[in-house]
Backbone as a printed PyTorch tensor [residue, N CA C, xyz], in Angstrom:
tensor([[[ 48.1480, -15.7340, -37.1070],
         [ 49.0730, -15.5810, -35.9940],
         [ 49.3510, -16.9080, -35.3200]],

        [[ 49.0010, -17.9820, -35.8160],
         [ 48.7670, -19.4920, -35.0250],
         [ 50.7860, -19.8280, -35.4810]],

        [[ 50.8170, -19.3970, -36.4410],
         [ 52.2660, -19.7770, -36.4820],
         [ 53.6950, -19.2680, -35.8440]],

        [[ 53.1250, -17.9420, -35.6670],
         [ 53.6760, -16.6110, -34.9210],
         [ 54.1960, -17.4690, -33.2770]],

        [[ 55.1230, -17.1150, -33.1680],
         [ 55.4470, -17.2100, -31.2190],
         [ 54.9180, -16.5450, -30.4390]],

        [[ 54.7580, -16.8360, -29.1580],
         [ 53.5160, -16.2720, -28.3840],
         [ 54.5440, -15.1210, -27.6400]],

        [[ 54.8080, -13.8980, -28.2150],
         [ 55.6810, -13.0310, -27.5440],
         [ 55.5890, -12.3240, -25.8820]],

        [[ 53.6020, -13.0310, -25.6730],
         [ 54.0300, -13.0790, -23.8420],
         [ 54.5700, -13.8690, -23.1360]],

        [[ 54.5850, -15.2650, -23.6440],
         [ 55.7120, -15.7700, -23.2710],
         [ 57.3940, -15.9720, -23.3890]],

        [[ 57.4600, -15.1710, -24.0930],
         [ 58.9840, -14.9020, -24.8030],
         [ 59.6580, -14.0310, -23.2240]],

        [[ 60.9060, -14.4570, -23.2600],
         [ 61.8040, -13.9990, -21.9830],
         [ 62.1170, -11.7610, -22.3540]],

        [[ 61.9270, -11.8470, -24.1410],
         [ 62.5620, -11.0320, -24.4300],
         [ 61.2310,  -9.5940, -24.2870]],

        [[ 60.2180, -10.0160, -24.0840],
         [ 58.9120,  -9.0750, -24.5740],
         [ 58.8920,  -8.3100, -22.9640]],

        [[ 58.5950,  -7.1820, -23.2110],
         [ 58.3110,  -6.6720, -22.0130],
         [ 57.1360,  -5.2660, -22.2670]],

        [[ 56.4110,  -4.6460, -21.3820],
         [ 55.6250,  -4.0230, -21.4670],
         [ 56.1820,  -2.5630, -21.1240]],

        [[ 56.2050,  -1.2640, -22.1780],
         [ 56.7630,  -0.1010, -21.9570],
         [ 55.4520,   1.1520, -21.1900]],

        [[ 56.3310,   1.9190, -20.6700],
         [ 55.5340,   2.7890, -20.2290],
         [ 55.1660,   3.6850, -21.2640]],

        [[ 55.2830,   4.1390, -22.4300],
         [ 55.0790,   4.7260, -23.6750],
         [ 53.7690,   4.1760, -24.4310]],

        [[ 52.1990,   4.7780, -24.0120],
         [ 51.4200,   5.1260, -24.8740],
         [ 51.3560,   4.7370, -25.7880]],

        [[ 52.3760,   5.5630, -26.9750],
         [ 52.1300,   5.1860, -28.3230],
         [ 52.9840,   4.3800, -28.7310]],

        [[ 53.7370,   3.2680, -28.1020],
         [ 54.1430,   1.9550, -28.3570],
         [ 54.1480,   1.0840, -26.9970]],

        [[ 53.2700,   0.7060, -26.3240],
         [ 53.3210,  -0.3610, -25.5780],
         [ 54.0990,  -1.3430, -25.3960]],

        [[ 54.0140,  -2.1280, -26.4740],
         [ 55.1600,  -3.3820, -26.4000],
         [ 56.5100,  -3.1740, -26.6860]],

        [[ 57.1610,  -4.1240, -25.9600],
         [ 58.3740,  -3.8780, -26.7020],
         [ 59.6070,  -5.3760, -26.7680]],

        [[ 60.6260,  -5.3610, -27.5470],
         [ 61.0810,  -6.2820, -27.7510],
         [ 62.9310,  -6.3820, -27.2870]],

        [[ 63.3920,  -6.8740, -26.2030],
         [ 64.7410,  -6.6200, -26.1590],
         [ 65.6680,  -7.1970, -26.6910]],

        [[ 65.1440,  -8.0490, -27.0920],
         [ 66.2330,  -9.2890, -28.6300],
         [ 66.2590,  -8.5730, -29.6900]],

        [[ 65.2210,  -7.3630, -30.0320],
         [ 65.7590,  -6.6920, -31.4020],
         [ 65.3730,  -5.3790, -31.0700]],

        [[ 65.5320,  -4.8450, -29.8680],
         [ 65.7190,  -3.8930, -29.6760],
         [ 64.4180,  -2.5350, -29.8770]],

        [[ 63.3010,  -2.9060, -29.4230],
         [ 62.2440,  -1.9250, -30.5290],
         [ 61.2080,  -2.1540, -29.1600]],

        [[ 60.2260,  -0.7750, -29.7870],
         [ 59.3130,  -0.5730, -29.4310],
         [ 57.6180,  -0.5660, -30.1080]],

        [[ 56.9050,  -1.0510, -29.8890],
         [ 55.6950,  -0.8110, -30.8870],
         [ 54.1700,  -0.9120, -30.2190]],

        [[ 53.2670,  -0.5850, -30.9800],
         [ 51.7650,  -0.4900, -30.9560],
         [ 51.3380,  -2.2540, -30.9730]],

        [[ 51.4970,  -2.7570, -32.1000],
         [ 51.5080,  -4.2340, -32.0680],
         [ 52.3270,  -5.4070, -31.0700]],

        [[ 51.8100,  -6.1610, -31.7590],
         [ 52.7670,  -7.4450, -31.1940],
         [ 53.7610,  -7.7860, -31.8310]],

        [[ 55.0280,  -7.5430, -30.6760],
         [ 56.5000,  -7.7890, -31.9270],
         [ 56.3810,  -9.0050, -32.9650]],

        [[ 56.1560, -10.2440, -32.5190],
         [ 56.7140, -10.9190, -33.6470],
         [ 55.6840, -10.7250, -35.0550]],

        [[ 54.4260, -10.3050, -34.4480],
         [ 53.6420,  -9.7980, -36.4210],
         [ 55.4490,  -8.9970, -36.8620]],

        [[ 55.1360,  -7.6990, -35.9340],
         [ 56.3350,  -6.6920, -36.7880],
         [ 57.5110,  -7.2450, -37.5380]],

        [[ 58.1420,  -8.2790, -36.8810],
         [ 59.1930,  -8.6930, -37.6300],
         [ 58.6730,  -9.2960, -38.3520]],

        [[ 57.9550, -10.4880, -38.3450],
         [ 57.4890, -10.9650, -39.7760],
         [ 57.0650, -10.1410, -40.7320]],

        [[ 56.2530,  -8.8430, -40.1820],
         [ 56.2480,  -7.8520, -41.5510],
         [ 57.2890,  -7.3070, -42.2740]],

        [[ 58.2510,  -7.1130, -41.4730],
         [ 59.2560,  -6.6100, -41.7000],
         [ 60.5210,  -7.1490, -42.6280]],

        [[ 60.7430,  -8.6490, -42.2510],
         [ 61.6050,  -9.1690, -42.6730],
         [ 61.0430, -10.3940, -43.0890]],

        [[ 60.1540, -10.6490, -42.8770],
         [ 59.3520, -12.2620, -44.1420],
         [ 59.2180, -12.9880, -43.4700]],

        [[ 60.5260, -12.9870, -42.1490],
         [ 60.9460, -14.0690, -41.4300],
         [ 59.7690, -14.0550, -40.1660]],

        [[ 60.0130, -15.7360, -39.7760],
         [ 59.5620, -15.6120, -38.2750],
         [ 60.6540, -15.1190, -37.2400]],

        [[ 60.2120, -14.8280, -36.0930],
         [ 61.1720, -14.2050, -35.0320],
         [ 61.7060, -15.5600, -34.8550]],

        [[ 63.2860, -15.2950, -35.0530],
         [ 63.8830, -16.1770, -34.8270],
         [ 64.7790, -15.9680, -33.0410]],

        [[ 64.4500, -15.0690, -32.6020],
         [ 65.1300, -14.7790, -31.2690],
         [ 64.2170, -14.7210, -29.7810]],

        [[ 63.2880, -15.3220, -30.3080],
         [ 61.7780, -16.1600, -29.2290],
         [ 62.7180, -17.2390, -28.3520]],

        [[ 62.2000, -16.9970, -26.6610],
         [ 62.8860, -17.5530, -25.6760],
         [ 62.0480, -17.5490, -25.0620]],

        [[ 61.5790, -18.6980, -24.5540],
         [ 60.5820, -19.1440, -23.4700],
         [ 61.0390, -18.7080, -22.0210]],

        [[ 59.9270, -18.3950, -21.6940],
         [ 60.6200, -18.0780, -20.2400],
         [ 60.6010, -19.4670, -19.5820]],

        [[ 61.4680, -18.9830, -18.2380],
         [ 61.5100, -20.9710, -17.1970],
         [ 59.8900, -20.8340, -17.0960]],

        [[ 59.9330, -22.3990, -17.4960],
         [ 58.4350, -22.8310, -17.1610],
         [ 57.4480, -22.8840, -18.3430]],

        [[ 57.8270, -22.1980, -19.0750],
         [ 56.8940, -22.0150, -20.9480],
         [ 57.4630, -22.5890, -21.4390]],

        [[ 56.3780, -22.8490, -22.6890],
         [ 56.4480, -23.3760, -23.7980],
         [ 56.0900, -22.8000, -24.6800]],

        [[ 56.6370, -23.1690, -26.2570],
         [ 56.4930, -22.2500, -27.1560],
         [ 54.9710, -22.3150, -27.7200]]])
């Protein structure tokens, strides 16, 4: 995960009231148990390419 973006600092990650998916991601639209950017990299090979620092972070 050292290569992965740190999706608590991402502008786009936010925390859902839903149990059985906690996290969630508003750049691609989803909800999940994990941490979005594993999911997309599982998903699509790729790294999250839609990671946005919030003011004040770094990636």
């Amino acid at each position: 995960m050292s290569n992965e973006p740190n999706c608590l600092k991402c502008r786009h990650f936010y925390v859902t009231w839903d149990p059985a998916a906690p996290r969630g991601c508003r750049g691609y639209g989803f909800k999940t148990k994990q941490v979005p950017s594993i999911v997309v990299r599982g998903s699509s090979g790729h790294p999250c390419y839609k990671f946005s620092a919030k003011a004040g972070e770094k990636k």
